[in-house]
N, C-alpha and C positions, 0 to 999 in steps of 0.2 A: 207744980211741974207734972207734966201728965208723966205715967204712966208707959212705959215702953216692952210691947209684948216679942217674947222669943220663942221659937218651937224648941220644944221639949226636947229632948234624944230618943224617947219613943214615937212622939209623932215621927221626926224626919225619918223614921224607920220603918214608918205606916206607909210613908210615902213613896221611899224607895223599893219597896214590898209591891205595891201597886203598880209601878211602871214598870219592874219586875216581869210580875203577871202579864200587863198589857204587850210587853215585848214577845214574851214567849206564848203569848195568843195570836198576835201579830204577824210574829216572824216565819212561820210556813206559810202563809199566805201569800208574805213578799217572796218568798222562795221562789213559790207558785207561779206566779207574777212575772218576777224576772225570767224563768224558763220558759215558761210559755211564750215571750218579748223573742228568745233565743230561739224558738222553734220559726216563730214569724220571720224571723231575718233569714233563717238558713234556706228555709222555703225557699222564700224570695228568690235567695242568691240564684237557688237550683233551678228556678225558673228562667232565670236569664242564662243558666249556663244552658238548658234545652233551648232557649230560645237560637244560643249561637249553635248548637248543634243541628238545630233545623237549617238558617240562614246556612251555612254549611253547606249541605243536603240540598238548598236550592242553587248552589254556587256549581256543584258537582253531581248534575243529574242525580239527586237523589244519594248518594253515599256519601256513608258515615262516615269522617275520620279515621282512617285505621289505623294498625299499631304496627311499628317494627316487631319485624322475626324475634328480636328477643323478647321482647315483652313478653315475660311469665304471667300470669293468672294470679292476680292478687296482688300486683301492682300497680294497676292501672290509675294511681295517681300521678305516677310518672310525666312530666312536663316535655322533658327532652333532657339527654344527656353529653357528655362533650369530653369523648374520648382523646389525650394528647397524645401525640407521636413518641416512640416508634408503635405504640397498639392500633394493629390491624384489625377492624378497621379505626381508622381516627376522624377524627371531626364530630360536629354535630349533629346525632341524630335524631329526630323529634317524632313525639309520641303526640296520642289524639291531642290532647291539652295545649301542647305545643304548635300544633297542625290550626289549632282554632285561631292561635293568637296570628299566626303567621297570617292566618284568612284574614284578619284584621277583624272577627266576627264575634270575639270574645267582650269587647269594652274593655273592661279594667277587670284587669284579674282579682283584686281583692274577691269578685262576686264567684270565683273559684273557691272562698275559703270558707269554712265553717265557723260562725262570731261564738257558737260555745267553746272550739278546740282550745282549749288553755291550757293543757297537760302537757302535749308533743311542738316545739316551738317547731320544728321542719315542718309542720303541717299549720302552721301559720302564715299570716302575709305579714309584711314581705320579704319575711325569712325564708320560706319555701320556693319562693319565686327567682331569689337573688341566690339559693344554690346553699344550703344551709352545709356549712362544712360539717355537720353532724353526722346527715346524710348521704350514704356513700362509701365508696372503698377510694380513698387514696390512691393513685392519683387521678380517677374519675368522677367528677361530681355529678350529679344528677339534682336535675332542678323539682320542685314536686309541687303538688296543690293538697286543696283539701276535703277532696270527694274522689270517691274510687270511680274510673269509667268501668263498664262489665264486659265490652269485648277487647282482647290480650291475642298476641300474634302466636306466642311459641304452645304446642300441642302437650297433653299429658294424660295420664292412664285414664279421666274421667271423659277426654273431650279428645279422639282424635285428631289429626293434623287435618283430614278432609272438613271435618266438622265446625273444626277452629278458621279454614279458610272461608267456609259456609261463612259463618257470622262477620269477619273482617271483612266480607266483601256484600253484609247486609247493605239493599235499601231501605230509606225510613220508612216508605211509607210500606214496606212487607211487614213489620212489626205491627200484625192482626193478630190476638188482639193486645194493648198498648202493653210491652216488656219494659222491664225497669232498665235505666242506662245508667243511672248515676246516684249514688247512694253516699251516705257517711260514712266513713273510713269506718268498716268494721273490724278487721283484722291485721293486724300489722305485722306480715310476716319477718320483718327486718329487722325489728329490735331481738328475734331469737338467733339468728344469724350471726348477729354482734353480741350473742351473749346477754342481755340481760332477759332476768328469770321477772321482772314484774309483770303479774298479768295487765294485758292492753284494755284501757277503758274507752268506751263510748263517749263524745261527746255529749251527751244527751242519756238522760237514764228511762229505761224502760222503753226505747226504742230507738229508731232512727227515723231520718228525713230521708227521702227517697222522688228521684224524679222519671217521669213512665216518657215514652218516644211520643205519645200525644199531648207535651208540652205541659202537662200537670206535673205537679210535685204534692205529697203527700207524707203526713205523718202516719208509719207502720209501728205500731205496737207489736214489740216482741215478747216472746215467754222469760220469763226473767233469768231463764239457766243459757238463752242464746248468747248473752256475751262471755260467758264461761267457756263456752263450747269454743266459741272462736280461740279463746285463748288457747285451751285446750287442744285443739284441731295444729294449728300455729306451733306450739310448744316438742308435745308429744309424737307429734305426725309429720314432722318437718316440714319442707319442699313440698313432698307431693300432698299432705294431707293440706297445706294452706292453699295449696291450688285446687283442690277438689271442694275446697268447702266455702274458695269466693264462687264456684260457678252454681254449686247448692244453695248457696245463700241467692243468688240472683234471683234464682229458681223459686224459691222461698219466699221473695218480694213480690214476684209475680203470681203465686198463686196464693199464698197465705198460708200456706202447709207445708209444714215445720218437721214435719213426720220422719223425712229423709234423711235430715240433716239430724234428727235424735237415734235415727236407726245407724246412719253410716259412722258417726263419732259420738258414741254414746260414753255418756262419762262416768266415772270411777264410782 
């Protein structure tokens, strides 16, 4: 009778040792891998959302979407909101976001979201879009997406009201030379508002996805204390400091000089 071989308890121990290794030699590569997959899709998305931004722009001699009066600076994820009666005013008011879909010029809103956002479910599809009762003060919901736009209707200490109409009533093609319109939700002034103290994370580490008014989109590497800062900015500086530091931050995309924004909210 032959003979029947079994591995030892050292070997299968050699062997689990090994694939061990090969995992954790492996597994930042796949990390790598997968993120990089997440950068390609969000591009993408932000390509097709300039692209409805342009079609837009050709629907209405040239102008951009604008935002209602309220829109503060640093919300401009804002979709549209649906104020119910008796609140003066009531109804339906719709933001850029919501202005595209109405154009019929958006396609499918999912390409409004970001495929990393896995943290914040309101800044997901199609949670964000259907009115995420997370989002919001009771009894007004606000619908949301998952890219900030950078021009906001209501005025503040950084951005006069004249200034603030300047830009709502930009054409595209005056943005010479190409200004960033639409970015990854960097700062979330709204979860301080309701209280909670976690700092807000990026989609995406060590930078964001960003799209310019000449139909590009692009990955910006940031310094790795700018998501701090937003929090910071957001947490400590309230209201006016989240609104001074999305129009610096825009500023920031557009030029690549970060200077401003280390000078004006310098951290602890």
């Amino acid at each position: 009778m032959p003979k029947r071989y079994a591995f030892t308890l050292v070997e299968l121990l050699i062997v689990i040792a090994i694939i061990a290794m090969l995992i954790a030699f492996l597994l930042p590569d796949l990390n790598k891998a997968r993120e990089a997959a997440r950068r390609a899709a969000c591009l993408s998305n932000q390509r097709q959302c300039l692209l409805a931004f342009t079609s837009y722009a050709q629907m209405f001699k040239g102008a951009l979407p604008t935002q209602p009066q309220w829109m503060n600076a640093g919300y401009g994820y804002i979709a549209w909101r649906d104020v119910p009666p008796p609140n003066i005013p009531s109804g339906v008011s719709y933001a850029a976001w919501g202005l595209l879909d109405q154009a019929k010029v958006l396609g499918s809103p999912a390409a409004a979201y970001c495929p990393a956002q896995t943290r914040y479910r309101e800044f997901t599809y199609p949670s964000g879009w259907n009115g995420d009762p997370f989002y919001g003060f009771p009894p007004v919901p606000y619908y949301v997406v998952g890219y900030v736009y950078r021009i906001y209707g209501s005025a503040n200490l950084l951005m006069p009201a004249a200034e603030v109409e300047k830009w709502r009533h930009t054409r595209l093609h005056q943005l010479r030379p190409p200004k960033a319109l639409t970015a990854d939700i960097f700062s979330y002034l709204y979860r301080r508002l309701r209280g909670f103290e976690d700092p807000v994370k990026w989609p995406h580490k060590g930078g964001l996805c960003a799209g310019y008014s000449d139909g590009h989109a692009e990955w910006v590497s940031t310094p790795p204390e700018e998501e701090v800062r937003a929090h910071w900015a957001a947490w400590f500086w309230m209201a006016d400091g989240g609104e001074r530091h999305h129009d610096l931050f825009f500023r920031a995309l557009d030029s690549r000089d970060w200077s401003t924004l280390k000078s004006t909210f310098p951290l602890p």
